[in-house]
C-alpha positions as CSV (number, residue, x, y, z in Angstrom):
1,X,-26.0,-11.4,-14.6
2,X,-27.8,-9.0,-12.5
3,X,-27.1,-7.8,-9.3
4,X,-28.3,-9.3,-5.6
5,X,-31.1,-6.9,-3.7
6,X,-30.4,-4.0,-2.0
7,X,-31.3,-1.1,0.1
8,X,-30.7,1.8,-2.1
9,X,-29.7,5.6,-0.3
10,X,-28.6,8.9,-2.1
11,X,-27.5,11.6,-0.1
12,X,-27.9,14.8,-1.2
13,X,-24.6,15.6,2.0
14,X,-21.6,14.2,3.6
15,X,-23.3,14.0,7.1
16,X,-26.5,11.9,5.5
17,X,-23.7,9.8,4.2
18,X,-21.7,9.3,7.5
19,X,-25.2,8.5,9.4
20,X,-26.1,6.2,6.9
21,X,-22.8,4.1,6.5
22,X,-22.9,4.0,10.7
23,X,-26.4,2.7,10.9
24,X,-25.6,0.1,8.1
25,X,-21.8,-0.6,8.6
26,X,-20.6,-3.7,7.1
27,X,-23.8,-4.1,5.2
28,X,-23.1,-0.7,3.5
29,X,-21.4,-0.2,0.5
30,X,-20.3,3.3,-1.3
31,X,-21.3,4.0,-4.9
32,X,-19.3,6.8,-6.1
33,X,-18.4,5.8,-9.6
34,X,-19.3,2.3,-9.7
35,X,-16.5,1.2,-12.1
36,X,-15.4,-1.5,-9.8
37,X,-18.0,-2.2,-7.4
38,X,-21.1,-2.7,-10.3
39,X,-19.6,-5.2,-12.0
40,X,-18.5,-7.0,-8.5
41,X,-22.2,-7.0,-8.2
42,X,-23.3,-8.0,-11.2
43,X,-20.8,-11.5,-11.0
44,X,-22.1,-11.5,-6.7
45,X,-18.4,-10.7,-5.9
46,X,-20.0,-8.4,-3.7
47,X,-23.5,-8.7,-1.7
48,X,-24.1,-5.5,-0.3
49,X,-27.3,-5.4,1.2
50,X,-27.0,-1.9,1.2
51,X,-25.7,0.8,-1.5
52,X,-24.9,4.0,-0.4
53,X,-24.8,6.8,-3.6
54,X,-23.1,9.5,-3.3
55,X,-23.1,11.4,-6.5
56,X,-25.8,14.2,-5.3
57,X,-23.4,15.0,-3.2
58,X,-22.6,17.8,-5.0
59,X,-19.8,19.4,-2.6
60,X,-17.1,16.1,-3.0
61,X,-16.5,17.1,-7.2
62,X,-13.5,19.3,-7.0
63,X,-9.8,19.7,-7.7
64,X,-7.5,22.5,-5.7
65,X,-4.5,23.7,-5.4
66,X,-3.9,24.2,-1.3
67,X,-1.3,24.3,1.1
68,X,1.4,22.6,-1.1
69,X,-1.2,19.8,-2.0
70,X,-3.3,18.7,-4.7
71,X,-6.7,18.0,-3.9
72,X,-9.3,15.4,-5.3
73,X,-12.5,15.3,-3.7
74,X,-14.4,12.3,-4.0
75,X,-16.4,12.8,-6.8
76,X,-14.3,14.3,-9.4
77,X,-13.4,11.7,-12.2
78,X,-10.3,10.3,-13.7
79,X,-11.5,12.6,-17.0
80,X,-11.4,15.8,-14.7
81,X,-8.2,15.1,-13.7
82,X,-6.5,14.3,-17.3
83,X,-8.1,17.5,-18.5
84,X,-7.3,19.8,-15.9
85,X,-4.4,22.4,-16.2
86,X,-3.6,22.7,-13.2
87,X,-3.1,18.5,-13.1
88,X,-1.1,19.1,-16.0
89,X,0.9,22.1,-14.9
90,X,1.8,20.8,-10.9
91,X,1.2,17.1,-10.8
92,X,2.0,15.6,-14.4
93,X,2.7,12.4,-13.0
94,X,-0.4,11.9,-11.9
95,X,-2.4,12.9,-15.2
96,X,0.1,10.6,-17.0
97,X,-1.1,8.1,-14.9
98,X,-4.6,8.5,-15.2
99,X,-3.9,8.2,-18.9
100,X,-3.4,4.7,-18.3
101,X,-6.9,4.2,-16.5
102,X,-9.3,1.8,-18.4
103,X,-10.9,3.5,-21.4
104,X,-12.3,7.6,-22.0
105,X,-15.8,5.2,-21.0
106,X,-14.3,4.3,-18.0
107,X,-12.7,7.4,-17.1
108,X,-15.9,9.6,-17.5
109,X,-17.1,7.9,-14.6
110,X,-14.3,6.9,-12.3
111,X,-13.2,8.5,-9.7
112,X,-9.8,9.1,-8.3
113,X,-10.6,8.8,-4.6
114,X,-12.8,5.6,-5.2
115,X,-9.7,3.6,-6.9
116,X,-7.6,4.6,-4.3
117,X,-9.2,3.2,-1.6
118,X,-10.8,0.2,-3.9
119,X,-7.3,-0.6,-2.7
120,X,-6.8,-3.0,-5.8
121,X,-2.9,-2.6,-5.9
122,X,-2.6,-3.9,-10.1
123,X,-4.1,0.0,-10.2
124,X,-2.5,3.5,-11.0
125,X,-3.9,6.1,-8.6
126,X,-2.3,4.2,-6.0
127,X,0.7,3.8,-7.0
128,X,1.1,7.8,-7.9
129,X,-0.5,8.1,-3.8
130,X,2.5,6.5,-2.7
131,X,5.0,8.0,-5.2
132,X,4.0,11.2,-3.6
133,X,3.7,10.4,0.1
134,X,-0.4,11.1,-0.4
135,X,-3.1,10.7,2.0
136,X,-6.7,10.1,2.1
137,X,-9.2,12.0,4.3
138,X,-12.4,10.6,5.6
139,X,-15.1,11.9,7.5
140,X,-16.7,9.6,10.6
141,X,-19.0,9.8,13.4
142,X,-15.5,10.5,15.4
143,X,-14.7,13.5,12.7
144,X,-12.3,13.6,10.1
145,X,-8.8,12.4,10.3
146,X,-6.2,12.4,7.1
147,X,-4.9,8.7,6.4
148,X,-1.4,9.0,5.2
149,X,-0.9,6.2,2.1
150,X,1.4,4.0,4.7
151,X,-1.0,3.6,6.8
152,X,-4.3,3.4,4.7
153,X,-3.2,-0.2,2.9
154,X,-3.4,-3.6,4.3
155,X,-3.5,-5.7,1.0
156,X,-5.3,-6.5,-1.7
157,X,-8.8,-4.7,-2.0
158,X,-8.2,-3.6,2.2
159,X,-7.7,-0.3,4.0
160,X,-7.7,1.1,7.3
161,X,-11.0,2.7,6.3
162,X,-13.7,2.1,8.8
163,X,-16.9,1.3,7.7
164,X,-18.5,4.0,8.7
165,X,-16.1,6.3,7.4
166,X,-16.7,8.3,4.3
167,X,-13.5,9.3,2.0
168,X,-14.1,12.8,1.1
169,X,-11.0,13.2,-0.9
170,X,-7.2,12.2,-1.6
171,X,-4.6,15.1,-1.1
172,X,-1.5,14.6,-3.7
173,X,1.7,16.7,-2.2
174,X,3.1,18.7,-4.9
175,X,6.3,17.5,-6.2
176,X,9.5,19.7,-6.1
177,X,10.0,22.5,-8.4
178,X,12.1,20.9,-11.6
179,X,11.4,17.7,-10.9
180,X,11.1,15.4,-13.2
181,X,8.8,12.8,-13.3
182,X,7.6,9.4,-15.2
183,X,4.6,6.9,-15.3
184,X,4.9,3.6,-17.4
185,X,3.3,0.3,-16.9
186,X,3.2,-2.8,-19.2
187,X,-0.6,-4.4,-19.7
188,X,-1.6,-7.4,-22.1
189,X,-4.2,-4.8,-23.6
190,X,-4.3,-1.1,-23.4
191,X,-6.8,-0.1,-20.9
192,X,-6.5,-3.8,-19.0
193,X,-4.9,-3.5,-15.2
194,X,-1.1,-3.5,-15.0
195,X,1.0,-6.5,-14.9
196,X,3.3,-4.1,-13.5
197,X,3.5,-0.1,-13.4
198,X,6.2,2.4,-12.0
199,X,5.8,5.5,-11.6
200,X,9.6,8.1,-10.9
201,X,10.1,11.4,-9.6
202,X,13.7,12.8,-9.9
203,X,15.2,15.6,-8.5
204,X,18.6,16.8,-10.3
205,X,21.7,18.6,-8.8
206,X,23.4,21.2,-10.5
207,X,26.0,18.7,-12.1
208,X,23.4,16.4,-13.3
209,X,23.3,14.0,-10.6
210,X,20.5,12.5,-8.6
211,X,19.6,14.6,-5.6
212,X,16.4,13.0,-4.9
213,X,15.4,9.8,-6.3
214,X,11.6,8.3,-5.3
215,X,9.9,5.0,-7.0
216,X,6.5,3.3,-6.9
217,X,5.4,-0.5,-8.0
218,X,2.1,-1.4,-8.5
219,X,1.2,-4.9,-9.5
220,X,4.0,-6.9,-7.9
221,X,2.1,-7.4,-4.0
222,X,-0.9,-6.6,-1.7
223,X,-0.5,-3.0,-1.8
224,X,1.9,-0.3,-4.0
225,X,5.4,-0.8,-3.1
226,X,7.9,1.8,-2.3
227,X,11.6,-0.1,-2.4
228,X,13.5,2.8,0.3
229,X,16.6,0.8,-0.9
230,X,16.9,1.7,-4.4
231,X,15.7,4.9,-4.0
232,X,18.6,5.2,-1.6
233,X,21.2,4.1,-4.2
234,X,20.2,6.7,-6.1
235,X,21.4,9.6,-4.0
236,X,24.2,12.1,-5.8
237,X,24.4,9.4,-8.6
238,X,24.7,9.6,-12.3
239,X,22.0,7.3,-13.9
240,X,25.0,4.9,-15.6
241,X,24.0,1.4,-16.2
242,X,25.8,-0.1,-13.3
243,X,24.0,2.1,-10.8
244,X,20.6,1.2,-12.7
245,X,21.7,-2.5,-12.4
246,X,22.3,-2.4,-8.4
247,X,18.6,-0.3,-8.2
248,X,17.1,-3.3,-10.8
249,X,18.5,-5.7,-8.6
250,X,17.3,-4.0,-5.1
251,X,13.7,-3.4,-6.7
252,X,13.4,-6.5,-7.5
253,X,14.4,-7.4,-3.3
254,X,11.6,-5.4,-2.5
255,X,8.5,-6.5,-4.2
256,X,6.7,-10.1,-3.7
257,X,4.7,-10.4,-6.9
258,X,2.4,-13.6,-7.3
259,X,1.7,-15.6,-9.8
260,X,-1.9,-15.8,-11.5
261,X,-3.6,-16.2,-15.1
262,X,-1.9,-13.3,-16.1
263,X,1.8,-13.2,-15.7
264,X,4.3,-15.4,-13.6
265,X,6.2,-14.1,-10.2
266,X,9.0,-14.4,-12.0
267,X,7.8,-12.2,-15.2
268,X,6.4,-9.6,-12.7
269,X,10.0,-9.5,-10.8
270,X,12.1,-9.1,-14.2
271,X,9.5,-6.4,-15.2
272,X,9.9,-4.5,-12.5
273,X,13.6,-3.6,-13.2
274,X,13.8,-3.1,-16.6
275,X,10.7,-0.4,-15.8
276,X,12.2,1.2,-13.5
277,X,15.4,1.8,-14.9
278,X,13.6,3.0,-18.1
279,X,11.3,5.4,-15.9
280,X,14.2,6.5,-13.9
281,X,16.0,8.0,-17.4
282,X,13.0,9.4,-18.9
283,X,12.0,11.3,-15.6
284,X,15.9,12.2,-15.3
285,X,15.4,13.7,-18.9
286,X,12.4,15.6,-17.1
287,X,14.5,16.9,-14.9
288,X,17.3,18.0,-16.8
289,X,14.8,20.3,-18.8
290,X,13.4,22.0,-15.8
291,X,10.6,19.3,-15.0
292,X,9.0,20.0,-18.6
293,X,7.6,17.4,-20.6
C-alpha cells in the first residue's frame, strides 16, 4: 500500500523543527527513523497531513558521557548504540537491549529516542528508560524541560509529549559501579516485539546479598512496568528460590497484561516470573564479578 498525502518539511535545525510542529500541531508528525511511523502509513494507521524530517538535523546524532548520564540525542540509531564502547563499557544493559531490537536492517535506521517516545510498551528502549529512572528532553515554543520516564507514559503509543514539542534526546542515568545487570525477553521470532521482556540491575553487598535490587516489564500493560514491591523483597536478600518465588508471585501482582493474537494474559503473567527470576541470577552473577559480563 502506499502512503496518504502529505506536507513534507526537513529542517536543516531544532528551532525550524519546533516552529514547524507549532504551526502544524496535531497535523504534524516527526520522521526521525521511520521504522514505526512508515509502515503506520503505508497500512493508513496514521494520516498525517504533515511529516516533519528531521535527519538534516545534523546536531541531534550523538552519544555522551555527562553529569553521571548517558546521553542519546535524537538521531543516533540503535546500531550506534550497540557499537559504541562507551554503551558497552557504562550502560551494558542498555546495548544488550538494543541487541534485541528488530533486525541489523532495522537497527541502521532506528533510533533510540524515537522508540522511546513511540511509546509502544511490547518495546525494549523503554523498558531499559524505566530500569534506569531515564528521562526524555524536548524542546518547545515554552523551552526545554526534561520528562522523567514516570511522567512521560500514559499507555499504549501515548506520552506527555506535546505536539509541538520536539524530543531532542533521552538521558540514561549511569548505573552503580559493580552493578550487575540483565536484559532477556521471550518473542515468537527473533527480531518480532516481546511478548514479554525484563530487564535487572543488581547491586551486591559485601556478603553476597542484595543491596539494591531494580526490575522493568515491558509487554505486560500500557506502559513499562516497574513492580516497587518485588524490588523491595529483594533488599539484603540472598537470591534462594523462596525469595525468587515471593518476587515471581509480587511481579506477577503488578503487571495487567492483555490478551491478543499473540499470547494470552495468562501466558504473559506466568512469563513474567519465570523472567525475572532468571534475569535477577544472571545480573546477580554480574555483580558478583564486579559488573563484568
Amino acid at each position: 500500500m502506499k502512503p496518504p498525502r502529505f506536507r513534507y518539511f526537513a529542517p536543516t535545525s531544532v528551532d525550524e523543527a519546533v516552529e514547524l510542529l507549532s504551526t502544524h500541531a496535531d497535523a504534524a508528525k516527526v520522521l526521525a527513523g521511520g521504522q514505526s511511523l512508515v509502515p503506520m502509513l503505508n497500512l493508513r494507521l496514521a494520516r498525517p497531513e504533515v511529516l516533519v524530517d528531521i535527519n538534516r538535523i545534523e546536531s541531534l546524532s550523538y552519544l555522551r558521557v555527562e553529569d553521571g548520564h548517558l546521553a542519546v540525542g535524537a538521531l543516533a540509531r540503535h546500531r550506534m548504540v550497540e557499537k559504541a564502547p562507551e554503551v558497552a563499557a557504562r550502560v551494558p544493559v542498555l546495548q544488550e537491549a538494543v541487541r534485541h531490537v528488530g533486525h541489523v536492517q532495522i537497527r541502521n535506521r532506528g533510533t533510540v529516542t524515537g522508540s522511546i517516545v513511540h511509546a509502544d510498551p511490547s518495546a525494549e528502549m523503554p523498558a531499559v528508560l524505566a530500569l534506569l529512572d531515564g528521562s526524555v528532553r524536548v524542546v518547545g515554543p515554552s523551552g526545554t524541560r526534561d520528562i522523567p520516564w514516570q511522567e512521560l507514559f500514559l499507555t499504549y503509543f501515548t506520552t506527555t509529549l506535546g505536539p509541538d514539542e520536539l524530543a531532542v534526546e533521552t538521558r540514561f542515568p549511569l548505573p552503580p559501579a559493580g552493578a550487575g545487570w540483565s536484559f532477556m525477553e521471550v518473542a515468537r521470532r527473533h527480531g518480532d516485539f516481546a511478548l514479554v521482556a525484563v530487564a535487572a540491575l543488581v547491586t551486591a553487598d559485601e556478603t553476597g546479598r542484595v543491596k539494591e535490587a531494580r526490575l522493568s516489564l515491558a509487554g505486560v500493560g500500557g506502559t513499562p512496568v516497574r513492580p516497587e514491591r518485588a524490588e523491595a523483597l529483594l533488599a539484603g536478600q540472598a537470591l534462594e528460590d523462596d525469595v525468587l518465588a515471593a518476587v515471581a508471585d509480587a511481579v506477577r501482582e503488578a503487571i495487567e497484561p492483555e490478551s491478543d493474537i499473540h499470547a494470552s494474559a495468562e501466558y504473559r503473567r506466568h512469563v513474567a516470573g519465570v523472567l525475572a527470576g532468571r534475569a535477577l541470577r544472571a545480573a546477580m552473577e554480574r555483580a558478583r564479578r564486579g559488573g563484568e559480563g
